[in-house]
C-alpha positions in Angstrom: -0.6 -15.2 -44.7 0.8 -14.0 -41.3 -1.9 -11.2 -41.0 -4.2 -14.2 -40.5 -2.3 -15.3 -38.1 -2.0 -12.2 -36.4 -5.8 -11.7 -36.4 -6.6 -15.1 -35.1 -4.0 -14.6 -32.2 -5.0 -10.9 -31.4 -9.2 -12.3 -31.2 -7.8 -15.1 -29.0 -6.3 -12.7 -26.6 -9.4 -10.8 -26.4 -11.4 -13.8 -25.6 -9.0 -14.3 -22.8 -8.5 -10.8 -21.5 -12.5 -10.9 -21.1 -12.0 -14.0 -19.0 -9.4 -11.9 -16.7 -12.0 -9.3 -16.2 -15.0 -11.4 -15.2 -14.7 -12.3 -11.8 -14.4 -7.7 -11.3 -17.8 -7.7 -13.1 -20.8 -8.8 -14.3 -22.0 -10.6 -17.8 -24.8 -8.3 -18.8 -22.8 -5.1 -17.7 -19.6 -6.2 -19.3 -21.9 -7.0 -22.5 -23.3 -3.4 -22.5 -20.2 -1.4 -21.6 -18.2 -3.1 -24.0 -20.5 -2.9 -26.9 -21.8 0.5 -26.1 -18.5 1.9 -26.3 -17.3 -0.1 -29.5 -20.3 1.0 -31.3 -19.7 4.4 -30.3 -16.0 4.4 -32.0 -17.5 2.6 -35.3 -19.8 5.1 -35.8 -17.4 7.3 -35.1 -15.4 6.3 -37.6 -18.0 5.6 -40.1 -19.5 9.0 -39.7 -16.2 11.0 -39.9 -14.6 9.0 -42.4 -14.6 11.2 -45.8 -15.3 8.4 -48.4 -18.1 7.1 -46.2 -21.9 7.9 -46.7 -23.7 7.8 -43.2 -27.5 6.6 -44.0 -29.6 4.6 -42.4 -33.6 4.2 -43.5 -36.3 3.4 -40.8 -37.6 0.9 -43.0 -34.8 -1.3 -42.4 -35.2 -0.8 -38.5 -36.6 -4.7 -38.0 -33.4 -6.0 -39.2 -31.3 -3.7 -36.5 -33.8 -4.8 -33.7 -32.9 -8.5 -34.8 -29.4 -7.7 -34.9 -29.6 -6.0 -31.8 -31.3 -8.7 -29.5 -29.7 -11.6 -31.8 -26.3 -10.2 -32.3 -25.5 -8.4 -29.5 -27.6 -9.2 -26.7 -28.4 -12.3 -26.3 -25.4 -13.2 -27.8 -22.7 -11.9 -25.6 -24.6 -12.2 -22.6 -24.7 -15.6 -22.8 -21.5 -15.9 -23.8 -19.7 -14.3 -20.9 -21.9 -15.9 -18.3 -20.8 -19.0 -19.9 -17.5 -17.8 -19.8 -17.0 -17.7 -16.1 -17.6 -21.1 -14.9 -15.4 -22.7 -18.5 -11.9 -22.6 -19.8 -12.4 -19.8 -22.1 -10.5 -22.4 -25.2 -13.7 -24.6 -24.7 -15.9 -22.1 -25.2 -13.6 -20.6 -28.2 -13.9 -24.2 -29.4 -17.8 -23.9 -29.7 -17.7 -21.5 -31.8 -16.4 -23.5 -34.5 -20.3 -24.6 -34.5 -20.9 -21.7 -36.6 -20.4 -22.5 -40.5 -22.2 -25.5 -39.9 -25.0 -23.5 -37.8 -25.1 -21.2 -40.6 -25.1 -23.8 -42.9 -28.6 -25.1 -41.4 -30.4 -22.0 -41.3 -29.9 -21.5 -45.5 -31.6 -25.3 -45.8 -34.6 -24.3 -43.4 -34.8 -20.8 -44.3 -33.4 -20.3 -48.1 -34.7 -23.6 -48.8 -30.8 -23.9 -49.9 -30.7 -28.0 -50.5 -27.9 -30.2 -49.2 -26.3 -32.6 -51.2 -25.8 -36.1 -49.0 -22.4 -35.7 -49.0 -22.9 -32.1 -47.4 -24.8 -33.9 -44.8 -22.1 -36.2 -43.8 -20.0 -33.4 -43.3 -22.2 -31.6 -41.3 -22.6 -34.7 -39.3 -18.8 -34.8 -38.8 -18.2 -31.8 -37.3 -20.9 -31.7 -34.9 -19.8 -35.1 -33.9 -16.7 -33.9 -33.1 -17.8 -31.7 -30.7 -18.8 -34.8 -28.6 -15.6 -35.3 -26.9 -14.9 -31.9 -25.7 -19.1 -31.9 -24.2 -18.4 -34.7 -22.6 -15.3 -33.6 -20.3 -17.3 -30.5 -18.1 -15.1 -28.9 -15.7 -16.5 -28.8 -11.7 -17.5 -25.4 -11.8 -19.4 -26.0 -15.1 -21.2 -29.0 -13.5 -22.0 -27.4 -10.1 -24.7 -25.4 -12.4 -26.4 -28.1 -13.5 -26.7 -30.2 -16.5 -29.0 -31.3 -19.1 -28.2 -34.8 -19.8 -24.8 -34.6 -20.3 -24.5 -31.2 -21.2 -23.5 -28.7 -18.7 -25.6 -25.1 -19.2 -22.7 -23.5 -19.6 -22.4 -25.3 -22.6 -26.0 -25.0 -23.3 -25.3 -21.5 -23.2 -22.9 -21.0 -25.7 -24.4 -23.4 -27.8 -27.6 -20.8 -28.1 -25.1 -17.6 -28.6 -23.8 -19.7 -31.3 -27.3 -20.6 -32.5 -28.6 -16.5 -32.3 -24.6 -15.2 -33.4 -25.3 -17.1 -36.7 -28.4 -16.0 -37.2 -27.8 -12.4 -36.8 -24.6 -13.0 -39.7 -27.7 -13.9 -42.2 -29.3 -10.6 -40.9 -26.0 -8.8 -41.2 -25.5 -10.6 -45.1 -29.2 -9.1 -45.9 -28.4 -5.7 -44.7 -24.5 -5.5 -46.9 -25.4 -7.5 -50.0 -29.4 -6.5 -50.3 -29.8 -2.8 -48.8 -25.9 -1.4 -49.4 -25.4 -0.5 -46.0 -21.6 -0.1 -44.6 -20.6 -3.3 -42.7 -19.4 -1.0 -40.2 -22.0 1.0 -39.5 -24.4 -2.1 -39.5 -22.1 -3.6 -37.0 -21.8 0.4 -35.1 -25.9 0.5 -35.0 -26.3 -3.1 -33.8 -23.6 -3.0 -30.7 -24.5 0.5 -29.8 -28.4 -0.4 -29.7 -27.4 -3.9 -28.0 -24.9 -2.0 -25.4 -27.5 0.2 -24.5 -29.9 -2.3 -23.9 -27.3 -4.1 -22.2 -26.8 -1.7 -19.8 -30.7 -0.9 -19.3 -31.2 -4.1 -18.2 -28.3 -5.1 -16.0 -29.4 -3.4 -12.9 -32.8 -5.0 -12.8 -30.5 -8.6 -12.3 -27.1 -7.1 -11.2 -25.8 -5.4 -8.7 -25.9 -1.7 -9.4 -22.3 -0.9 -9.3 -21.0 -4.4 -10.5 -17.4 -3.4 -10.8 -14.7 -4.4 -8.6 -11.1 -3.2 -8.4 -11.9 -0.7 -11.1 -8.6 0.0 -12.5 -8.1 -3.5 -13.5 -11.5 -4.2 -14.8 -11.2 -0.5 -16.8 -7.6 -1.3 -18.6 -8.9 -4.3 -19.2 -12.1 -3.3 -20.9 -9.8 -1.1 -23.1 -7.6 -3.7 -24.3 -10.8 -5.9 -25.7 -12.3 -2.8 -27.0 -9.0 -1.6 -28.7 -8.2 -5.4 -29.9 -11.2 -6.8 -30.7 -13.9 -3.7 -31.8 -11.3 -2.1 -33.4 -8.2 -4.0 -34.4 -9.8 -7.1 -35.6 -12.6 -6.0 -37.1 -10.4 -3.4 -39.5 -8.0 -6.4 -40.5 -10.7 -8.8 -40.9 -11.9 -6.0 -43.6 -8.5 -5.6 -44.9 -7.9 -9.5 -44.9 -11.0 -9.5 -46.9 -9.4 -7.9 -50.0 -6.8 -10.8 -50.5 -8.4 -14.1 -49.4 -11.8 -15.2 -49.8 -14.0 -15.0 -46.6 -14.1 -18.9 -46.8 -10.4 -19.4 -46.2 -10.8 -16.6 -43.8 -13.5 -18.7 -41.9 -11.5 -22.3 -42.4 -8.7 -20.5 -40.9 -10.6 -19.1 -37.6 -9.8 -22.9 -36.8 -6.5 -21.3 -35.3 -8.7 -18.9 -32.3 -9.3 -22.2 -30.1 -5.5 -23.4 -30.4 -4.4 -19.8 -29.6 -6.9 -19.4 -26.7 -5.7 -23.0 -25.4 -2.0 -21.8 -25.8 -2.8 -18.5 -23.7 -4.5 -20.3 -20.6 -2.0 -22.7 -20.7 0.7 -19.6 -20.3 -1.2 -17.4 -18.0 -3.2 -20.2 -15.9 -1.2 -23.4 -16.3 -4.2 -24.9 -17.8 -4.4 -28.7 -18.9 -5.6 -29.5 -21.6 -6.8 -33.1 -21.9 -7.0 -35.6 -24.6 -10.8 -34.4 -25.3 -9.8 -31.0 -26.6 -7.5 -32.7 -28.9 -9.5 -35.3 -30.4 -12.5 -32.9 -30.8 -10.0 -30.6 -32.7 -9.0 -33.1 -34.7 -12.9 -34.4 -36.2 -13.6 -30.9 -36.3 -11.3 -29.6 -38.4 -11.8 -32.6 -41.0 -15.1 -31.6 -41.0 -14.4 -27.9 -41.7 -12.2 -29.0 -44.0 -14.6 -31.3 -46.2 -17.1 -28.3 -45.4 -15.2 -25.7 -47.3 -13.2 -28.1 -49.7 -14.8 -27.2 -52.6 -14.4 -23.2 -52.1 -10.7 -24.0 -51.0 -9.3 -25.8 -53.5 -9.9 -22.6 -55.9 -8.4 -20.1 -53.5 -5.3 -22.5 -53.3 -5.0 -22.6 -56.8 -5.3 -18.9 -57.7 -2.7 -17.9 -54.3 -0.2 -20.5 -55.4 -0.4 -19.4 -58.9 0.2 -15.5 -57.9 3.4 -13.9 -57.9 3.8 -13.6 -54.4 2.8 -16.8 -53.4 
């Protein structure tokens, strides 16, 4: 169980390091450097790897272009302009909007039916997400808000929305057409990264780096952590736990990503971050109860524990 820790904790610091490195860049340009180059070293690796078949088939191309502009693009882009005007645990936090996200794309577009008791759990854990919508930081407000929603919130809201969309794309292209998920995931960020980059100096500056060697050994430790580290133990993690308990326990990113800023920055956290963490994760919990209580069963039955 501690290599979920450590994964959680390592994807946290990424988050954060990406924070550090904003105010020396750009969103768009940080989206497409860092993907460019992460896709670059997955490919890499899937193409030199000897027990790896490198195919792709150009009939399949719709559901890279999807992945690309979902996935990637629009994505991370949103994501880190988001990023620069929130505490990077709030926008974490968001993220925990995805199983249940997910979860309403398969009723509209599997026609997958929820039960009413599914229902209230859904409506549990986007409730709890009310607190922590409600408590906007300045910088967050001074860019307007909708309602009572901030658009940096609104923002990472939609990268939630198109990131769980581009996971249904991803589960067509593993389960349905036998690709690699690292080559899927190669193709997508190298394609996004690219566009990423094609587009940033039509709305950025055209050097948007400052103090380069900060912004560069920073780029490398998200790259090296997240693109690479993460995503090989995730696929490691995968071959002893379930991918639900692995999902239920992402729960732990936000908490690490609060712990971090509180370290580095001296961040407070308030009361809202707290209760929205609390409704959440009974929601997740009632979300996933029924695929949990198996896995508990069969890990406290095994040998090791």
């Amino acid at each position: 169980m501690i290599l979920i820790v450590i994964q959680y904790a390592l994807f946290a610091a990424s988050i954060v390091a990406g924070k550090l490195i904003l105010p020396y860049t750009k969103p768009i340009f940080l989206t497409g450097i860092r993907m460019f180059l992460g896709g670059i070293a997955l490919l890499s690796y899937e193409h030199f790897h000897p027990h790896r078949k490198f195919k792709f088939h150009w009939e399949h191309i719709w559901y890279y272009l999807k992945l690309m502009l979902f996935g990637v693009y629009i994505t991370y882009i949103l994501r880190f302009w988001a990023l620069g005007s929130m505490p990077a645990f709030k926008m974490s936090f968001l993220y925990n909007l995805s199983p249940f996200m997910t979860s309403l794309y398969c009723y509209l577009f599997f026609k997958e039916k929820l039960t009413k008791k599914q229902w209230l759990r859904l409506c549990i854990g986007l409730t709890g997400m009310l607190p922590i919508l409600l408590n906007s930081t300045p910088a967050e407000a001074s860019l307007g808000e909708f309602l009572f929603i901030s658009w940096p919130e609104i923002a990472i809201i939609i990268s939630v929305a198109t990131n769980s969309y581009s996971w249904i794309v991803m589960r067509e292209l593993v389960r349905e057409k036998s690709y690699s998920p690292v080559m899927v995931n190669g193709i997508s960020m190298t394609a996004g990264g690219l566009l990423a980059l094609g587009t940033s100096p039509i709305f950025e500056p055209l050097l948007p780096v400052t103090n380069a060697p900060y912004f560069i050994i920073g780029l490398i430790f998200i790259i090296i952590i997240s693109n690479i580290i993460c995503h090989n133990l995730y696929g490691h993690l995968l071959r002893h736990y379930s991918a639900t308990l692995l999902s239920f326990a992402g729960f732990m990113t936000p908490l690490f990503t609060a712990f971090y800023e509180w370290i580095l920055y001296g961040v407070k956290i308030t009361w809202h971050f707290y209760a929205s963490c609390a409704i959440v994760l009974i929601g997740l919990f009632l979300f996933y109860q029924d695929e949990l209580r198996p896995q508990v069963i069969k890990y406290n039955e095994s040998p090791e524990g």
